[in-house]
N, C-alpha and C positions, 0 to 999 in steps of 0.2 A: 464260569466263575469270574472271568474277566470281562466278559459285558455287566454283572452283576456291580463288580468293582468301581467300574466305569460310572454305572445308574448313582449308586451311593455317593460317588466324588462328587459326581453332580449336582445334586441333591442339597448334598451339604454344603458347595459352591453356592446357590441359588439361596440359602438359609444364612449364611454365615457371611457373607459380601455387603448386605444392607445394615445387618448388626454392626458390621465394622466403622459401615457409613456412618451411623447413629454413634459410636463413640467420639468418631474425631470431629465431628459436625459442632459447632459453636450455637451456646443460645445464644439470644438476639434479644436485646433490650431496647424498644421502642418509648421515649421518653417525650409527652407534648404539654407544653405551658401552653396557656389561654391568654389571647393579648398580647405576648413578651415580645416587643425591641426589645435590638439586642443591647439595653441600660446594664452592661454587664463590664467589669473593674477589667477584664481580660481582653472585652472591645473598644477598650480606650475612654471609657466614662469614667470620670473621676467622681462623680456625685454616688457614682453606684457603692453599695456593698453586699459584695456575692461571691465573697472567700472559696465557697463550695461550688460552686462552677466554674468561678477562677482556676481554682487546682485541679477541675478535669480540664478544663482548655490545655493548662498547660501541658496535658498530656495525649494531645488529642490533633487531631484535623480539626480546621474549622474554616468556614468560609465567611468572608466578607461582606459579600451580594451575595446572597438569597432572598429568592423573593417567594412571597405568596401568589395565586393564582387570580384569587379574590378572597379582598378583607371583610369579609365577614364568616362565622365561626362553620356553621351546616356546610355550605357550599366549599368555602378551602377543605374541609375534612374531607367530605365526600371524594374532591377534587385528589389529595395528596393521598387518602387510604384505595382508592381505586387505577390512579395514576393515568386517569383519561383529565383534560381541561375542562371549566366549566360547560364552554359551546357543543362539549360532546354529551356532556352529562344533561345540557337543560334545568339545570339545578342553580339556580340564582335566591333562591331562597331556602324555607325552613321546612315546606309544605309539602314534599313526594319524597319517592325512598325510590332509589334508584333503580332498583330492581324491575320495582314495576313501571318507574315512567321511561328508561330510557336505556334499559338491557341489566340482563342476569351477569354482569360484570364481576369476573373476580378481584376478588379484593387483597391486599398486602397480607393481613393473616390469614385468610380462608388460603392464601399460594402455599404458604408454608404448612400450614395443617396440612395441603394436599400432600407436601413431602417430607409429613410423618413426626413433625413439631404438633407439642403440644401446648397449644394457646391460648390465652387468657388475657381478658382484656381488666384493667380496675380505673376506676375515675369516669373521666370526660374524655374519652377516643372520638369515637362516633359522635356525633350530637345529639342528645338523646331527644326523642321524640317522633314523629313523624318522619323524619328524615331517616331514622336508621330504624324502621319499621317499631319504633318503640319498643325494641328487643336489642338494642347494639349489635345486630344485624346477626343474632345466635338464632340458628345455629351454624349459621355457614361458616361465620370468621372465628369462631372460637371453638371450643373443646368443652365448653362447661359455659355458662351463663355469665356475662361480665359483671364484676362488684362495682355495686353503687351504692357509694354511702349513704346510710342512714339520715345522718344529718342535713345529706342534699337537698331534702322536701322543703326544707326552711330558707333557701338562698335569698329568696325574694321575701320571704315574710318580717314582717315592722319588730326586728330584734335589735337594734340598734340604740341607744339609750340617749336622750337628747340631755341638755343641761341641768332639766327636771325630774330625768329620769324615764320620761316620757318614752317608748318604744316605736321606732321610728322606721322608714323604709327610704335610708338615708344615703345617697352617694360617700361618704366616706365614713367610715365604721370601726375606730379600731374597740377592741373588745377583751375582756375578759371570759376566759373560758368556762368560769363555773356560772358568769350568769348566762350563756350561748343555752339554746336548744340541745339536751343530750351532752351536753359540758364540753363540748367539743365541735371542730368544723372540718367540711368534707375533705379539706387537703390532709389533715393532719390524718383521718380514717383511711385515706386512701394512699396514704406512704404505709400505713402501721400492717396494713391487707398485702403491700406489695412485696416488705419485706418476710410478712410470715409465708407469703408462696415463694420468693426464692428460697426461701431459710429450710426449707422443711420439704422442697420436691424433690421427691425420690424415685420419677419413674427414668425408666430408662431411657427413652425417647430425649431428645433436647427441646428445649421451650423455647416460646417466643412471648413474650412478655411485653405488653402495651402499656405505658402507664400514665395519665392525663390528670393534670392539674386544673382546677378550675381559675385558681388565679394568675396572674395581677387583674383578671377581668373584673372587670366591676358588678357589681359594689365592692368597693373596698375594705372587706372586711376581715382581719386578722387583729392576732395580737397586738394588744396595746404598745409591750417593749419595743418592738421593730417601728414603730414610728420614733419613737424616744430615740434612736438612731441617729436620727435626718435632723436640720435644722431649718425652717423654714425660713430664713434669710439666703440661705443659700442657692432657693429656685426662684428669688426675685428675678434675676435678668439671663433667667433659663433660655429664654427667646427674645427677639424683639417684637415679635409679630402681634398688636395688638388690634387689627381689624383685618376683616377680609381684603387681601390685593386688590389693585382696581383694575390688575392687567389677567384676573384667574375670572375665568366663566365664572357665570350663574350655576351651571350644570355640574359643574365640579365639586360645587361647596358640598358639606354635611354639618346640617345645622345642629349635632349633636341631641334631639330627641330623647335620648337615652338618658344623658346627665340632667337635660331642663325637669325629667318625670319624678325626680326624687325630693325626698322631703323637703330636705336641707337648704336644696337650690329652686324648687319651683315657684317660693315665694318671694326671690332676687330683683322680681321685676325685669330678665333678662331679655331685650329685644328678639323676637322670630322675625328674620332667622340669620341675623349680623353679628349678634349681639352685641358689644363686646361683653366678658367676665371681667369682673374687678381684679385688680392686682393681686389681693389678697386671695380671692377664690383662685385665679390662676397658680399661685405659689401652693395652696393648702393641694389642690387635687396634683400636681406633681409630687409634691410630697407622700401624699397618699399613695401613690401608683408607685413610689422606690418604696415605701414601706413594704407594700404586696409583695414584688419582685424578691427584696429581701428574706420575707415570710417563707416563699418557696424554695428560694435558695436554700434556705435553712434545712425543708424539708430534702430537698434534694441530698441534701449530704448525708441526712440521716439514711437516706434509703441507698446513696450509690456504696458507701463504708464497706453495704453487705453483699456489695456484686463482687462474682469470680473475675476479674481482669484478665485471669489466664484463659479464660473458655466463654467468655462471652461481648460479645461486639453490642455494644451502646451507641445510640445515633439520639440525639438530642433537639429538638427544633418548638417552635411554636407555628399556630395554624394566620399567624397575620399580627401587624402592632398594631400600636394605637399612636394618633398624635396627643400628646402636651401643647399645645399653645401655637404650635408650628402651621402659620399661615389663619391663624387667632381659631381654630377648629380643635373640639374636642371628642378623641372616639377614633375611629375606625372608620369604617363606609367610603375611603375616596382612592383613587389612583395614584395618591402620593407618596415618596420614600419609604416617610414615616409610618402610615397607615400598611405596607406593604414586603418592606424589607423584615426579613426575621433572623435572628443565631441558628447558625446550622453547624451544628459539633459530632463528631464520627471518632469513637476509638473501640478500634479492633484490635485484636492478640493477634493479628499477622503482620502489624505495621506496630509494631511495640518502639514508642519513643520516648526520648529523654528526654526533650524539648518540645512545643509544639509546633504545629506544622500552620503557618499563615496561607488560607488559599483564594485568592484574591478571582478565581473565575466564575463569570457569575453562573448560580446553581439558582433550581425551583424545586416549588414542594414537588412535583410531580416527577422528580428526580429521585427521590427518596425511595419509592416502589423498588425501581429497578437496580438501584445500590443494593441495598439489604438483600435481595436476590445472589446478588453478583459476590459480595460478601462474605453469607453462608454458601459458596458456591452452590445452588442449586442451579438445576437448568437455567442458563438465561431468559429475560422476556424477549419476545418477538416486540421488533414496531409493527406499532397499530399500522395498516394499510388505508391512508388516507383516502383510495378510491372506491372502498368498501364502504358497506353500510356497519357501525357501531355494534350495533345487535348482534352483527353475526362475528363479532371479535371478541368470543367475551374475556380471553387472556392474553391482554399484549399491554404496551406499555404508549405512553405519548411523551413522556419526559428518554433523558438522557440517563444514563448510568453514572455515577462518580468516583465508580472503581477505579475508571483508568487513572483518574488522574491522582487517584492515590498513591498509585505505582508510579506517577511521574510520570504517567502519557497524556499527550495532549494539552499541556500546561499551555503552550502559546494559541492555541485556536479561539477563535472569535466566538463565544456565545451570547442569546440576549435571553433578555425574561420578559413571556408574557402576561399579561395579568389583563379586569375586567370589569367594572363596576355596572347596577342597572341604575334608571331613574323614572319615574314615572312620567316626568316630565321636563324641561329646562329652568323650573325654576325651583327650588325649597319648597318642600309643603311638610303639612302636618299630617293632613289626610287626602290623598294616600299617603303614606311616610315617605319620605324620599330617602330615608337612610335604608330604610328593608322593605323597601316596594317588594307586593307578591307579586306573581308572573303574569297573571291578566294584566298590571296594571303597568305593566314595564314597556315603556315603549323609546326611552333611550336607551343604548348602551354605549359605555363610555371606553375603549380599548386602549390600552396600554403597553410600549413595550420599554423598556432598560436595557440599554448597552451599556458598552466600556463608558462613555463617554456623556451617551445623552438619557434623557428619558422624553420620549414623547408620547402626546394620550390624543385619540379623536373621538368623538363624539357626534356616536350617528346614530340618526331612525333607525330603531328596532323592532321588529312584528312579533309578538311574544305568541300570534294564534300557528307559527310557521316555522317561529325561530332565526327568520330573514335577516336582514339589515343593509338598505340602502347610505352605501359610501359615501355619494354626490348629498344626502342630505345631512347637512354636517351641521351641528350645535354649538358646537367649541373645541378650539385647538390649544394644545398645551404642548410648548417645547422648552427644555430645560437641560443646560450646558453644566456638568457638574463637575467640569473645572473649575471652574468660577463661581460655581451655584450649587454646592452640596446643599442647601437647603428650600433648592426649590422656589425660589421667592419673584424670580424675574421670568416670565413667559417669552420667550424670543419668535412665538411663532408669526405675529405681527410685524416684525425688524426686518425687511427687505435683502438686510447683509445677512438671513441664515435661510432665506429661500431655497437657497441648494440644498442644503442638511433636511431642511424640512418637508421638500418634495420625493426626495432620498427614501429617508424616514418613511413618511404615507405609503409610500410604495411597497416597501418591505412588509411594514401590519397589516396593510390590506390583501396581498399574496399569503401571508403566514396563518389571517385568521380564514382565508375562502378556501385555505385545499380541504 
């Protein structure tokens, strides 16, 4: 009877021990804007309006530096949902899925499904297409098929209505909703999806919930009202940057491709690949891009209103910015601040504050992985073991955790951020694109790292058939004191007096990117 007694306690030990897990276990709300600097009223923009991320800041952690891995949209995802660095993944563009070109790597919700979250992706997570095998990578990372709006099909197609009425496939777009495709656009379907699954999930299990914005990405397409907002006198002397430096590489520019292909602007007569943009165009697409922000903002409030605060931890970020006018570039595509700095906001019910928390240490996307882990306490990730082969790692982490310093450990230690751009070659083209050169065609890479203090970028021979990269053959050097230079504007790597910093520098990227 008493070993009987024993077997039963057992039993129901082994039954009743993980159910309890699953009560106190926190869902997890993954939240990713498309494009978003952080033009947010909470990180010091006055131009901005974004009341409803402002009042989560306020209640929240947020970091200062973070960076993206690389700006552009496939590759930071890939990079931040799998929390390996580009050079591990070989993913520099839109065209393989990780799986098959460079390991069966678990992914941030495929970890948490493994422990027993149930997951669900809606919007723009994964990149859809090629890169996340055209499935947003279900079934591994999810529980059910990720929601993709209806509306989505039409992002790119000529709805946009010119002076004539004409329908257009226009760089700046705002709109009314009943003459849009389906009366509606894909961010507004994909808050109204996100809040009907939290409103209405009833399993017992805890969730983890992915939810991706397609804008402020261009085309700029939203509501009319939200432009009505902005005044376009106001982004007259947004920057002063009206031509390429004469002290910034060839190799570094991005001659913005993306914004010359659209209706509105390809007939501007814009010089490839200097140009400059006229005053007026420069003020009009700033204006547009706070309009966006705002648009989402909006969204974002409507859908955070209906999160439990008490039981669920929200982490907020975007996959990379964009510049405005900054260094006369428009878009994404380069190693600078702007193109690479993103908002990184974290609020958990175990760190419940009344004020927000300013965290001034620099963090990266591939930091995210291993928080959210540490977070929902689940086992922590292991580091990858840099003297391993990739393949055979396929659950460990290459970023840092930013648990600890949630708790206020670690607050003084030195961290940097690395990041990575390709090129086809050193000078702007059209064909191949130098903004989203595919991987055949990539034969510069331009590395990147951010500390306290500097950001510096080199620029060397890359062998895209190997994945190589010859250090000694170097394309262009970029050093920037942002003391002095939060904007990036003056190159010191030619100035005799920052030689030391700069050979410093080199030395650190080129150990940090070879182990």
């Amino acid at each position: 009877m008493t070993t009987l007694l024993l077997l039963l306690l057992q039993i129901f030990f082994l039954v009743s021990v993980p159910a309890a897990r699953n009560v106190t276990r926190r869902n997890v709300v993954l939240v990713i804007f498309d494009d978003l600097r952080p033009v947010l009223g909470a990180y010091g923009d006055h131009l901005a309006y974004t009341p409803y991320l402002d009042a989560f800041i306020q209640e929240s952690y947020y970091f200062t530096r973070a960076y993206s891995q690389q700006s552009l949209c496939a590759p930071s995802r890939n990079s931040m949902l799998t929390g390996r660095r580009p050079d591990t993944l070989h993913l520099y563009d839109f065209y393989n899925y990780w799986r098959d070109f460079a390991g069966n790597f678990t992914t941030l919700p495929q970890y948490f499904k493994a422990h027993n979250y149930y997951t669900y992706g809606v919007g723009k997570v994964f990149h859809p297409g090629i890169s996340s095998n055209s499935s947003d990578d279900y079934p591994y990372s999810w529980s059910l098929p990720t929601f993709r709006p209806p509306s989505e099909k039409y992002m790119n197609s000529p709805v946009c209505p010119d002076a004539s009425g004409v329908l257009r496939k226009n760089l700046i777009c705002p709109v009314h909703l009943q003459t849009q495709p389906l009366k509606t656009l894909p961010d507004i379907e994909s808050t109204a999806e996100a809040i009907r699954f939290i409103t209405t999930y009833q399993r017992r299990r805890p969730y983890f919930l992915a939810l991706g914005f397609h804008k402020p990405h261009i085309n700029f397409r939203f509501p009319q009202q939200f432009l009505e907002r902005f005044h376009l006198k106001d982004f007259n002397n947004y920057t002063t940057d009206t031509h390429k430096p004469e002290d910034m590489p060839n190799v570094a520019w991005n001659p913005y491709i993306d914004v010359r292909s659209r209706d509105d602007f390809k007939h501007r007569n814009i010089s490839f690949p200097y140009g400059p943009i006229s005053a007026l165009q420069r003020s009009q697409i700033r204006q547009a891009y706070y309009a966006s922000v705002a648009y989402v903002d909006d969204l974002f409030g409507k859908f955070i209103a209906h999160v439990n605060r008490r039981n669920t931890i929200v982490l907020v970020t975007s996959d990379h910015g964009w510049s405005l006018g900054e260094h006369a570039e428009w878009a994404k595509y380069s190693n600078f601040e702007v193109a690479l700095r993103v908002p990184l906001i974290i609020r958990s019910p175990e760190f419940p504050l009344t004020t927000f928390q300013r965290m001034h240490t620099i963090a990266e996307l591939v930091d995210i992985y291993p928080t959210l882990v540490d977070l929902a306490h689940l086992p922590p990730l292991p580091l990858c073991n840099a003297s391993a082969p990739a393949y055979e790692q396929l659950t460990c982490r290459e970023g840092k955790s930013l648990y600890p310093l949630l708790q206020g450990v670690g607050l003084g230690e030195e961290y940097v951020a690395f990041s990575q751009y390709p090129r086809p070659g050193i000078e702007p083209t059209k064909h191949p694109n130098s903004d989203k050169p595919k991987l055949l065609n990539i034969k510069v890479m331009g590395y990147s790292m951010r500390t306290t203090i500097f950001r510096y970028t080199l620029w060397v021979r890359f062998h895209a058939q190997n994945f190589s990269r010859d250090w000694n053959d170097v394309f262009g050097e970029e050093l920037y004191d942002h003391r002095l230079d939060m904007g990036e504007d003056i190159n010191l790597a030619n100035i005799p007096e920052f030689d030391e910093a700069r050979m410093r520098l080199k030395q650190q990227l080129i150990t940090a990117f070879s182990k």
